[in-house]
N, C-alpha and C positions, 0 to 999 in steps of 0.2 A: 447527352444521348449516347446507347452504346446500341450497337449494332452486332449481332452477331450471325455466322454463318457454317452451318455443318457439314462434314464431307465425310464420306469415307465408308457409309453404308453398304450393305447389299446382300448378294445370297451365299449362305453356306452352309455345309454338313452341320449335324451334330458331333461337337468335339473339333472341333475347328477353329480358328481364331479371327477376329477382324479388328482392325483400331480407328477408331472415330476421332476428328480432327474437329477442333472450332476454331475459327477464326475474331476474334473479337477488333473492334475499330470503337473508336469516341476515348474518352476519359472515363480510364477504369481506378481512380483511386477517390476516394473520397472526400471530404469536407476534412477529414480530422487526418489525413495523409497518410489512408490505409488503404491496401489495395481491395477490390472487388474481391465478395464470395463469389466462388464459381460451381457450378455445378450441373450435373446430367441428370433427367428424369426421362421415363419413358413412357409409351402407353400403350399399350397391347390390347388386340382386339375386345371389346366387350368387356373391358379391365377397366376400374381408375387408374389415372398415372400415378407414376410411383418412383420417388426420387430416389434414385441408387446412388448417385457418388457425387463428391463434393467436397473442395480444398478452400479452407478458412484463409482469408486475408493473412494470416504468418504461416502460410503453407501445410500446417494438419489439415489431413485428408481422414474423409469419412463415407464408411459404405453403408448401406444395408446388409441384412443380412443375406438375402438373397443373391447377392452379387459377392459377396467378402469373400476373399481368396482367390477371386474366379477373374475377375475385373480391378483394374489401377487407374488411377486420375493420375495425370501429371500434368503439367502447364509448362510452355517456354516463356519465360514475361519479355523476353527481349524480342520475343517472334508475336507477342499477343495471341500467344495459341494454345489451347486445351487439345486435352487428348483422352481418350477412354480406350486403353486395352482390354481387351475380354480376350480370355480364353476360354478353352472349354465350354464352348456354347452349347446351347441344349434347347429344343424348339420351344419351350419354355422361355427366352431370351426374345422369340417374336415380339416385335414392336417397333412404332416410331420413335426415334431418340431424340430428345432436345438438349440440348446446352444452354444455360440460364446465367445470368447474373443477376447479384447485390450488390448496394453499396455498403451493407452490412453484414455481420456475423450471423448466423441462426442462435440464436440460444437457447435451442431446445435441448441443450442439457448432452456429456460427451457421448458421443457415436451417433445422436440422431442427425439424420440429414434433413435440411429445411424441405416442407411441404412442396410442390412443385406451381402451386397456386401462388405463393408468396414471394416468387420471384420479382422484382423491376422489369426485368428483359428476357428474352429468350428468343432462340431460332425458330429457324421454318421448319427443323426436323430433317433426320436423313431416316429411310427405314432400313429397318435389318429381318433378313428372315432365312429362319434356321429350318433345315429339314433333317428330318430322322435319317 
């Protein structure tokens, strides 16, 4: 069982920055002794979720487009912790954020990020909300 938990949300300008923090706890590597896919989706008002970023078990990192350039994943694995930088945020960015784990890869093929339905795990969500 993995348990995860999101911090680091809240309010800010357009053009602003914030970095979202996950904390993950349980056994994150899997049966064949690869570590957990990780990954952020998010959901915005009256929107589908929509998985923005995501680092594969040997560490490739993968955005959407809508976040590429703008937003960075990185993980500490000795801290058990994920991280979502965003810059340049834009009210467009509104939404609640989740952090998600796999015990496996997505293999939808390079740059896509896994579905946000297809997770195993995920958080309770921090929200973020951008103003003009």
């Amino acid at each position: 069982q993995v348990h995860l938990v999101e911090s680091g949300g809240g309010s800010v300008q357009s053009g602003g920055s914030l970095r979202l923090s996950c904390v993950a706890s349980g056994n994150l590597y899997n049966r064949f002794g690869q570590r957990y896919y990780m990954g952020w989706f998010r959901r915005a008002p009256g929107k589908e979720r929509e998985g923005i970023a995501a680092v594969d078990s040997d560490g490739t990192t993968r955005y959407a487009d809508s976040v590429k350039g703008r937003f960075t994943i990185s993980q500490d694995n000795a801290k058990n912790t994920m991280y979502l930088h965003m810059n340049n945020l834009t009210p467009e960015d509104t939404a609640m954020y989740y952090c998600a784990a796999d015990p496996f890869d997505y293999g939808g093929g390079a740059d896509s990020v896994r579905p946000p339905g297809s997770y195993n795990y995920r958080g309770q969500g921090t929200q973020v909300t951008v103003s003009s």
